[in-house]
C-alpha positions as CSV (number, residue, x, y, z in Angstrom):
1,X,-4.2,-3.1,-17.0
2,X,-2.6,-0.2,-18.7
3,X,-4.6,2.7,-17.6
4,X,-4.0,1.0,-13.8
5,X,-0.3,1.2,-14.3
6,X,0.4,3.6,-16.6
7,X,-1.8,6.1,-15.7
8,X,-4.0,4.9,-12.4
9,X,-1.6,4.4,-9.9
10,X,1.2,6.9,-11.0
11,X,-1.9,9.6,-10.9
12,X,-3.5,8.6,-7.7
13,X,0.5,8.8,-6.2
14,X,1.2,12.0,-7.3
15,X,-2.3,13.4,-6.3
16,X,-1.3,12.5,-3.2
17,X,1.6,14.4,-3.2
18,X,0.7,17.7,-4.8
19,X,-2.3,17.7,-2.6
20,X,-2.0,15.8,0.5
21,X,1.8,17.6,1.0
22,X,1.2,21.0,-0.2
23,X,0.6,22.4,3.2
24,X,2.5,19.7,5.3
25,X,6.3,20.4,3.8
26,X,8.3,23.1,3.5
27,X,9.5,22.9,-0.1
28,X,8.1,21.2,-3.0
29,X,11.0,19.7,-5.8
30,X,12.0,16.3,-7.6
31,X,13.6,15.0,-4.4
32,X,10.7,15.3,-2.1
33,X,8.6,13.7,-4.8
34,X,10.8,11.0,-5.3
35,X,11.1,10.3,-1.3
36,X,7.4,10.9,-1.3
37,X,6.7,7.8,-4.1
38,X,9.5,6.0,-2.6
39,X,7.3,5.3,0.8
40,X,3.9,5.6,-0.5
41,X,5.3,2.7,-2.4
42,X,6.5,1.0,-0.4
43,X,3.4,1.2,2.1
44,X,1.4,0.0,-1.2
45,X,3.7,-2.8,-2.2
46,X,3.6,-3.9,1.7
47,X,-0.5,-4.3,2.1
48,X,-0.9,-5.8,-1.6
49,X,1.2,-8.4,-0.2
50,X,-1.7,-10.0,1.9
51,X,-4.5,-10.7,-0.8
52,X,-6.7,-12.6,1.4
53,X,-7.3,-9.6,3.4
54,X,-7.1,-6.5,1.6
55,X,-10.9,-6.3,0.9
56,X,-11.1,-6.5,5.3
57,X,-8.4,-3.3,5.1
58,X,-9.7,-1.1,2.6
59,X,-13.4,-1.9,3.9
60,X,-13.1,-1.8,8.0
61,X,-10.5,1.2,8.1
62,X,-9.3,2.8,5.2
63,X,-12.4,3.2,3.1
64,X,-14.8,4.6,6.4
65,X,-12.1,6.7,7.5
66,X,-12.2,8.5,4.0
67,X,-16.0,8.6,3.8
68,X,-16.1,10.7,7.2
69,X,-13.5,12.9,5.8
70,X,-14.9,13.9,2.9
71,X,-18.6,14.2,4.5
72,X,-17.3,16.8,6.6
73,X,-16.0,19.1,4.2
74,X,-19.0,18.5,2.1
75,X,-21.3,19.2,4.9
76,X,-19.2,22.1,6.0
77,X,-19.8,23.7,2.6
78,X,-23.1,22.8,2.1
79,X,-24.4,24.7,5.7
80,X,-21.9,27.5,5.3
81,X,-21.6,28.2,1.4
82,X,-19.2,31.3,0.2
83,X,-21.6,32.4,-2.5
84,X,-24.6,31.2,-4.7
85,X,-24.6,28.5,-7.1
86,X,-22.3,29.4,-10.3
87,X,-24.0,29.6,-13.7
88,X,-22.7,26.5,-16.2
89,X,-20.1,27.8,-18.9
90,X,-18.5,27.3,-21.9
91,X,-19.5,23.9,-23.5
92,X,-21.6,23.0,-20.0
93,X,-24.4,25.5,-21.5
94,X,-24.8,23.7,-24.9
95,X,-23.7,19.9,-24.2
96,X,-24.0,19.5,-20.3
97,X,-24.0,15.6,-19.9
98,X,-22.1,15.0,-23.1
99,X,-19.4,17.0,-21.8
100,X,-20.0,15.7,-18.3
101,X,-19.9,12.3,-19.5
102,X,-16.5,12.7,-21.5
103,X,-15.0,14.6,-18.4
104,X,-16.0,11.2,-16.9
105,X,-13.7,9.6,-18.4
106,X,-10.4,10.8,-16.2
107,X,-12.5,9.7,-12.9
108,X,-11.4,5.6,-14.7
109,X,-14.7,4.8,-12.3
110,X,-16.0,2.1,-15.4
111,X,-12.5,1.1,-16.2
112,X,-11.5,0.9,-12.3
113,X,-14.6,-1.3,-11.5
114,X,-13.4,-4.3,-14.5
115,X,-10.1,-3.9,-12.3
116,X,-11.3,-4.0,-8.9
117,X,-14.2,-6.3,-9.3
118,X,-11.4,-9.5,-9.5
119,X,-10.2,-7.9,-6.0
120,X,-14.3,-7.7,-4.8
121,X,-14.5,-11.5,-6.4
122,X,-11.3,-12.9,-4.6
123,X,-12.5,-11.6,-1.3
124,X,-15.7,-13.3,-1.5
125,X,-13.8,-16.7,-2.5
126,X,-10.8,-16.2,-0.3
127,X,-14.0,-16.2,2.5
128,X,-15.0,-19.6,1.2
129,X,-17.3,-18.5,-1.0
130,X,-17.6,-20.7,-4.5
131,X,-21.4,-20.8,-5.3
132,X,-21.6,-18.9,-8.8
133,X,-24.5,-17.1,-9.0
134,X,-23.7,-16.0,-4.6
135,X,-20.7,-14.5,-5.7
136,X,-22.8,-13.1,-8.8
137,X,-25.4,-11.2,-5.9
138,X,-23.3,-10.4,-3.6
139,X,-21.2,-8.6,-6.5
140,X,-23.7,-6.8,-7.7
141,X,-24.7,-5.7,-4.3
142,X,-21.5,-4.6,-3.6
143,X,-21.4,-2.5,-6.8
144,X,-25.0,-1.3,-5.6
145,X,-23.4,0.4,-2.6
146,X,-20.7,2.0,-4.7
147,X,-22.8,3.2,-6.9
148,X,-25.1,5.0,-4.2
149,X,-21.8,6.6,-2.5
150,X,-19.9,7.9,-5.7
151,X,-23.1,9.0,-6.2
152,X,-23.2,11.1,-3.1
153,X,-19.6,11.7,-3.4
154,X,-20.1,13.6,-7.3
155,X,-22.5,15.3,-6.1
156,X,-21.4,16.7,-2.9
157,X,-18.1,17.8,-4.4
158,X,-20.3,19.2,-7.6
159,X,-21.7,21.8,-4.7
160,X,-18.6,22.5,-3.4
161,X,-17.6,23.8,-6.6
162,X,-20.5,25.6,-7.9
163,X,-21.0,27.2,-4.0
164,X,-17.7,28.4,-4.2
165,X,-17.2,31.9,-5.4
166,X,-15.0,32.5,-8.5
167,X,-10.7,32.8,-8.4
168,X,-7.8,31.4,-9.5
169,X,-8.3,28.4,-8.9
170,X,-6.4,26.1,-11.3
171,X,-8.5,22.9,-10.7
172,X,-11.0,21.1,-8.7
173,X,-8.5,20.0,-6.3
174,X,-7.5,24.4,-5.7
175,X,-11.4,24.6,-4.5
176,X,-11.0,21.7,-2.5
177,X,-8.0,22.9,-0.8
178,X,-9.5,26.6,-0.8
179,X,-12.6,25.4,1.0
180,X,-11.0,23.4,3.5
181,X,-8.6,26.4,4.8
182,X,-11.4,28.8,4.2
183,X,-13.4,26.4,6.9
184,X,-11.0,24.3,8.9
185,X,-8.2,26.9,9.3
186,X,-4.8,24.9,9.7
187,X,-6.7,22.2,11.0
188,X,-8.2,22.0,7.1
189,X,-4.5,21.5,6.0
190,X,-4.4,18.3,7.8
191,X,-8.0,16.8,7.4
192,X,-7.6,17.5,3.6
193,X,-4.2,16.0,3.3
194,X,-5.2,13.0,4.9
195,X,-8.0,13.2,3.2
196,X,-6.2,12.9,0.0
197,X,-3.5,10.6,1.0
198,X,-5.7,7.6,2.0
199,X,-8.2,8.0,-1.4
200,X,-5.1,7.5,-3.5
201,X,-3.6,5.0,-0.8
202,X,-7.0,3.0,-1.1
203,X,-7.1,3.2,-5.5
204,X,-3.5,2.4,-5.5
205,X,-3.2,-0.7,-3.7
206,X,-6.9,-2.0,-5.7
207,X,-5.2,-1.5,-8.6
208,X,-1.9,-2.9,-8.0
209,X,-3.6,-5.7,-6.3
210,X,-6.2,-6.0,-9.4
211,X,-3.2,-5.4,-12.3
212,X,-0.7,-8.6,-9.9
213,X,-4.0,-10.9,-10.0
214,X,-4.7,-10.3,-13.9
215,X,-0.8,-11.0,-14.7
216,X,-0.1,-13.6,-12.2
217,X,-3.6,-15.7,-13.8
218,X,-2.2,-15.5,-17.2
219,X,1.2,-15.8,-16.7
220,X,1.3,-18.7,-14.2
221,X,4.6,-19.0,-14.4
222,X,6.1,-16.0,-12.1
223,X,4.5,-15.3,-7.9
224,X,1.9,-12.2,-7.4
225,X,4.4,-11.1,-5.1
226,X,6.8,-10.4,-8.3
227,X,4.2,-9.0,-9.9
228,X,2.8,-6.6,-6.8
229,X,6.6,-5.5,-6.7
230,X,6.6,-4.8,-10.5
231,X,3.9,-2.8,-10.7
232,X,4.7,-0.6,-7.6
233,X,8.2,0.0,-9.3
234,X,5.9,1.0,-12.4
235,X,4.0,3.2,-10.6
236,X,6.8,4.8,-8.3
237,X,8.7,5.4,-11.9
238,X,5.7,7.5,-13.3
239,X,4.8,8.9,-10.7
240,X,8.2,10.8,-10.6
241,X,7.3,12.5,-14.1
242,X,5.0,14.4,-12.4
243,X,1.3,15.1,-12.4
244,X,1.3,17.3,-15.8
245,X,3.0,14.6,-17.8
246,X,0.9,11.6,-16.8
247,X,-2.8,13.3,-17.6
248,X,-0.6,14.7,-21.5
249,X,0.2,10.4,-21.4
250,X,-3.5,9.7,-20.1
251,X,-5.8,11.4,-22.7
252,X,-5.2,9.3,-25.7
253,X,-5.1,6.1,-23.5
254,X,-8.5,6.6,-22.1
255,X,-10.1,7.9,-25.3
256,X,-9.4,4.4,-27.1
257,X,-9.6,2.4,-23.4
258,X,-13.5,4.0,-22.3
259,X,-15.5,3.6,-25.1
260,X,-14.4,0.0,-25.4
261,X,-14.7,-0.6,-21.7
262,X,-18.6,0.9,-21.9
263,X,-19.3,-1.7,-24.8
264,X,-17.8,-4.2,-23.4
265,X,-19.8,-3.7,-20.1
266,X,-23.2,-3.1,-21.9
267,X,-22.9,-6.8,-23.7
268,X,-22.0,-8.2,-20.5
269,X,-24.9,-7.0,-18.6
270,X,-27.3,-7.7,-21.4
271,X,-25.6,-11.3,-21.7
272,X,-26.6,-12.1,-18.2
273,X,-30.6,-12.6,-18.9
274,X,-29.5,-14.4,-21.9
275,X,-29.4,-18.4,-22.4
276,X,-26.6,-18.5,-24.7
277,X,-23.2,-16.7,-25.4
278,X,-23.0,-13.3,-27.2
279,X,-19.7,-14.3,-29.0
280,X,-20.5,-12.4,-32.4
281,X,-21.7,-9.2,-30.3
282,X,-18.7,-9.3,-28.1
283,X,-16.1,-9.4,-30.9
284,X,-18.3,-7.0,-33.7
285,X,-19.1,-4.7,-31.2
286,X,-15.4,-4.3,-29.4
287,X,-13.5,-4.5,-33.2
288,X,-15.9,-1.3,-34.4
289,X,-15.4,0.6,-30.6
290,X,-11.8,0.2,-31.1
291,X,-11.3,1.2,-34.3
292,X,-13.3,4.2,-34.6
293,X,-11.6,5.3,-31.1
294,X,-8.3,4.9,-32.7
295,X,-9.6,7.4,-35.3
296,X,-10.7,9.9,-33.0
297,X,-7.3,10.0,-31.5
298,X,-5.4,10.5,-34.8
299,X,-8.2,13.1,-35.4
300,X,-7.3,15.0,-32.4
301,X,-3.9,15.0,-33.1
302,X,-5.1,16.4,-36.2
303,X,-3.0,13.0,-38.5
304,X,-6.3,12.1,-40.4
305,X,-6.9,13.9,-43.9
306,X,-8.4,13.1,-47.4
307,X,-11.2,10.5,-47.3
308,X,-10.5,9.0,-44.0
309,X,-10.8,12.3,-42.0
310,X,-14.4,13.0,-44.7
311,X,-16.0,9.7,-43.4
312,X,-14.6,10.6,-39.8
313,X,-16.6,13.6,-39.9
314,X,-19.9,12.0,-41.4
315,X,-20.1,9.3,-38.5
316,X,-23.0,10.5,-36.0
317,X,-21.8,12.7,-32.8
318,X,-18.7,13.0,-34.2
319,X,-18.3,16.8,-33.5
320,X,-18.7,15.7,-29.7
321,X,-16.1,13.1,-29.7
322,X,-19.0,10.3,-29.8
323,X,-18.2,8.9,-33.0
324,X,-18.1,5.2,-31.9
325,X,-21.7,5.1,-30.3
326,X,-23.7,4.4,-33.4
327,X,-21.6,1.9,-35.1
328,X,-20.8,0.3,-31.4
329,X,-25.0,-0.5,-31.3
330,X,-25.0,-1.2,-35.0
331,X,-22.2,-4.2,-34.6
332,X,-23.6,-5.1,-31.2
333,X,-27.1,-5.8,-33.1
334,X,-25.4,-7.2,-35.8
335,X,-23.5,-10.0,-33.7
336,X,-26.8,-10.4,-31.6
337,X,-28.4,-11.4,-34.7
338,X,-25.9,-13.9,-35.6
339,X,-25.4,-14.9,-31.8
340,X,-29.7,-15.7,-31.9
341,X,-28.8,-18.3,-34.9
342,X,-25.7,-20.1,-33.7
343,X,-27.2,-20.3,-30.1
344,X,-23.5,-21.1,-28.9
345,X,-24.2,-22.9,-24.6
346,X,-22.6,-20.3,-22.0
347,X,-19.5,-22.4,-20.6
348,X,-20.1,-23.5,-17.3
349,X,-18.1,-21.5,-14.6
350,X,-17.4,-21.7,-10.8
């Protein structure tokens, strides 16, 4: 919940703005941000008000819509290339999918699905769905899909970039914006702002939906509305720090959030073709992820020393900021051991 507020939905906002705007108004300062958030807000705060049917919004319209936008581009690129594929560099030559992986972590894909998956789960029971292990298929169906056309997505944006021949470009999003004047002309402007605008339109109003449902379940005693408006105040207040302060605010959040989201998601899928609970793996497991990520953190801000930052050091992969992996399966097998002897019943769930 505080990567979607703190660090989600103020990012997705303010994408939207320094991207989907850049070529649309004349001047870019505080103000127009501010106005900017203000309605982008407001539109977010308006559809999150209708739970029951903002899986049929973001599915029939908003979520096609964006698919055909970014096809074309891709497409475009793919038939009409600027220049051969780009040689890897820097830390891409040694540790290619180690560093790919960690890069991984600012897309908040794993830490986006444990949000949006209560929105995927209302929908089906909002349609009169109750049966368990239904909702369980139809879930993991859905997540199938997604899968598939992020997929497709990474790697059609992966060619843009390598295809693209070398400037000064500041980010991905400069390519993006490069290739689709370079292709579209002025009509690119448009196409790629509206591009833009609906992706973070689409994440925003997930996660505000998915961050109102989580509150509003475990503190019963305030409305979602009150908690949809809450959390689109949050976000319209960060987003008006601007893009460069949230990602400096985002890095140490998502280096101690990830790695205990991937554990907590690897004992959760290996629970499901078990008979009993993994209690013990659960809590081992998550303790060790967390603490070791809190360590990499201080390390990075360079606030370990003596015999704390020594046994840092000697923990496997810690050189590639994959200290927590070994002791996460060490604990996991640990608890599983003591899970096989207390054999606790899963509890029974609807």
């Amino acid at each position: 919940m505080s990567i979607g507020a703190f660090y989600g939905i103020p990012r997705a906002a303010n994408v939207a703005y320094e991207i989907g705007t850049r070529h649309i108004l004349p001047v870019h300062n505080q103000w127009t941000l501010i106005i900017f958030a203000a309605v982008f807000f407001a539109i977010v705060y308006w559809i999150s008000l209708n739970p029951s049917k903002i899986v049929d919004n973001l599915g029939k319209l908003l979520t096609p819509l964006l698919l055909l936008m970014v096809a074309l581009l891709s497409i475009a690129v793919i038939f009409n290339p600027e220049s051969a594929l780009s040689a890897p560099k820097d830390k891409y030559i040694t540790h290619p999918f180690i560093s790919g992986s960690l890069e991984g972590y600012f897309t908040m894909d794993l830490v986006a699905a444990l949000a949006f998956s209560v929105v995927i789960v209302n929908g089906y029971k909002f349609k009169g769905l109750t049966d368990r292990m239904k909702i369980l298929k139809y879930v993991c169906f859905s997540g199938l899909i997604a899968a598939i056309l992020l997929g497709m997505i990474y790697f059609a944006l992966a060619y843009v970039g390598a295809s693209t021949a070398p400037g000064n470009f500041k980010d991905g999003t400069d390519i993006l914006t490069y290739n689709s004047l370079r292709l579209f002309g002025s009509f690119g402007n448009l196409v790629f702002g509206m591009t833009v605008i609906l992706a973070c339109l689409t994440t925003c109003i997930g996660l505000v939906n998915a961050c109102a449902t989580f509150t509003k379940k475990h503190v019963p005693k305030f409305s979602y509305k009150i908690f949809a408006l809450i959390f689109s105040i949050i976000g319209f207040l960060f987003t008006t720090l601007g893009l460069e302060m949230i990602l400096k605010i985002a890095v140490p959040l998502l280096t101690l959030i990830y790695p205990v989201s991937i554990a907590l998601v690897l004992i959760s899928f290996a629970n499901m073709f078990s008979t009993f609970r993994f209690s013990w793996a659960y809590r081992l497991a998550t303790v060790i992820t967390l603490i070791i990520s809190i360590l990499q953190i201080l390390n990075s801000f360079n606030l370990l020393h003596g015999v704390i930052l020594k046994w840092f050091m000697m923990l496997p992969l810690a050189d590639i900021d994959l200290a927590w992996l070994v002791p996460f399966m060490l604990f996991a097998i640990i608890g599983f051991i003591i899970d096989v002897f207390i054999r606790r019943p899963k509890q029974a769930t609807t």
